[in-house]
N, C-alpha and C positions, 0 to 999 in steps of 0.2 A: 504494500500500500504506500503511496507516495507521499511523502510529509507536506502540506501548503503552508509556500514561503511567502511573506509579506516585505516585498520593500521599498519603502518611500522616499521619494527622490524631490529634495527642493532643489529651490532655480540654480543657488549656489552653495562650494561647500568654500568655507575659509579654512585656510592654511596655513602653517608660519614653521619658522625652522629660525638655528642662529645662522647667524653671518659666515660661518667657517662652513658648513652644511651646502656638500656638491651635489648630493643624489638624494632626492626624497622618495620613497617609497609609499607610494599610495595604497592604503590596503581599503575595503568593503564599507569599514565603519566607518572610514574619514569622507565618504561620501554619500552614504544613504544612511537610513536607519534599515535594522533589518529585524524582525518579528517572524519566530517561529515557537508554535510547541513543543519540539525536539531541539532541549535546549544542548544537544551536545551538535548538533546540525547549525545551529545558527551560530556558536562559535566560530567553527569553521569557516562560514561565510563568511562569518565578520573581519577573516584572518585572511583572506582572500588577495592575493594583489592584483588592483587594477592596473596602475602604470606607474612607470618612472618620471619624473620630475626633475630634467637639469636645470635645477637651481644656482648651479657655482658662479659667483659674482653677482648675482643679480638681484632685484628688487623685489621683484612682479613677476611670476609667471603666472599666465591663464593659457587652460584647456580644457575643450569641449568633450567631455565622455556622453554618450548615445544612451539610453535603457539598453538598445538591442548589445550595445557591448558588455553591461552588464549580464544580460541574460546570459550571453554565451559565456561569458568566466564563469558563473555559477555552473550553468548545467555542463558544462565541458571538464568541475572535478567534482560536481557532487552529483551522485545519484539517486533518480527517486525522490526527486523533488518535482513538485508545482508551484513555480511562480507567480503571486499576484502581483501586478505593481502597481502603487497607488502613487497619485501626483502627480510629476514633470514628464515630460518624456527624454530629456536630456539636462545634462548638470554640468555647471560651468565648474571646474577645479580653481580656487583662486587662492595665489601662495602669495603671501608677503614676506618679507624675511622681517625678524624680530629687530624691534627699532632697539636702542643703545637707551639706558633710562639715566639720562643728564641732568640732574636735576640744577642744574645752574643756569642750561637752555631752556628748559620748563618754566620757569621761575621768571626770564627775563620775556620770554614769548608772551606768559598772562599778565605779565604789565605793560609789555608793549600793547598788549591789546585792550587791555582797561581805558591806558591814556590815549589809546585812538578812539576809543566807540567812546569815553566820555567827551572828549572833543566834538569829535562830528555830532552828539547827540545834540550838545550846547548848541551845538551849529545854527542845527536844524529847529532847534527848538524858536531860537533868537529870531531866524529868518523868516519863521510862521509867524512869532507873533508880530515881526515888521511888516511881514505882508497885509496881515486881519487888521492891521492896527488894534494891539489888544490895549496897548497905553491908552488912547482915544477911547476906547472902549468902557476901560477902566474909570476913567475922567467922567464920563455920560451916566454912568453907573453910580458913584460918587454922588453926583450933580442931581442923580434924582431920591438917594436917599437921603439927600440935607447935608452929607457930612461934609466939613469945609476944613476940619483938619487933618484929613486921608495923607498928606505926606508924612505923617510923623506918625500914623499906626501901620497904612499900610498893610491894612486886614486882607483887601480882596488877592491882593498879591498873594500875600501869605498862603491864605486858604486854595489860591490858583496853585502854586508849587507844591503844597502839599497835596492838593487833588490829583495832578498829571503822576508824583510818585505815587501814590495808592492804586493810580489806574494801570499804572506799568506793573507793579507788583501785580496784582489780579490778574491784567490780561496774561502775563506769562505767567502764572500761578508757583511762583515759586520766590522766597527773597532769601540766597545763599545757599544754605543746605536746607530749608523751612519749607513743604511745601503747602498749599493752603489744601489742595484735594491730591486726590490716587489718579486722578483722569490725565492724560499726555499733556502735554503744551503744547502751543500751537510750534513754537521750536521743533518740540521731535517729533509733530505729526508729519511738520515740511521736510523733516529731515529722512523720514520713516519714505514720503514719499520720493525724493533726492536719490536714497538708495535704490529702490526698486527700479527709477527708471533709468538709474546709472546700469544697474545688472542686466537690465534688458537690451538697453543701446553695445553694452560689451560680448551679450551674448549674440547679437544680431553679428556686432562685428567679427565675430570670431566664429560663426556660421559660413557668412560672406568670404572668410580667406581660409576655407579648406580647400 
């Protein structure tokens, strides 16, 4: 009686290796999941190699594995299996090699990036309210609730700069490690989406130049 193999194949598998690492060896689980109830069977699968990976020197490597080249590794050394395959019909291999953890370059990169995005924010923020005229604004505001000594409290301001930070906290729902709910941000829903269609335009590419 033939064991039924289960194995699920997403779009991409991530990989990584150090920097001295010539030859990666690709085995079954670093690219699907695989489900069986002969658990001495789906070992095996799992131990399986699909391909080699020359890695030596480089960065990046991607390649395009098929299901049908799965199948055939499987059923070419195990027998007395039935394959189901759930999901993708092919899986990108995507190796990065292991970045170097600097933490001196870490360190200067998130304060370079603090004092640019707080800059440009300032920027942006200055040249809206130049545009809206929020000062005139301000002034008319002032003018209809009586108050004649607004330069020296300087409430509506106030309460204006406090407002734009609470509304930034909220709409990215998070301030530092704090978050206000469990729901994604709109950061890593963009981001969630950045990656998927990055995978797809690399796997089209890597389609295109077999």
């Amino acid at each position: 009686m033939k064991e039924t193999v289960y194995i699920v194949l997403e779009k991409a598998a991530k990989l990584s290796g150090d920097k001295d690492l010539k030859k990666l060896n690709v085995k079954l689980m670093d690219v699907c999941d695989v489900c069986c109830s002969n658990k001495d069977i789906e070992n095996k699968i799992n131990h399986l190699e699909v391909t080699v990976l020359d890695v030596d020197g480089q960065k990046h490597v991607r390649k395009l594995v098929s299901l049908t080249d799965l199948i055939n590794i499987i059923e070419a050394q195990i027998d007395n299996v039935d394959i189901s395959p759930v999901g993708e019909n092919q899986v990108m291999l995507d190796y990065e090699r292991a970045k170097s953890n600097n933490k001196l370059i870490t360190m200067l990169a998130v304060g370079f990036m603090c004092i640019f995005t707080f800059i440009g924010s300032a920027y942006v923020i200055m040249a809206y309210n130049n545009d809206v005229g929020t000062i005139e604004l301000f002034d008319r505001i002032y003018g209809l609730l009586g108050i004649t000594d607004y330069k020296e409290t300087n409430m509506i301001e106030i309460a204006y700069g406090v407002g734009i930070a609470l509304g930034i906290i909220v709409f990215y729902n998070h301030f530092g490690k704090m978050r206000i709910s469990d729901t994604p941000t709109p950061i890593q829903v963009e981001m969630d989406k950045y990656e998927k269609d990055e995978e797809e335009s690399l796997i089209t590419q890597l389609g295109k130049s077999k």
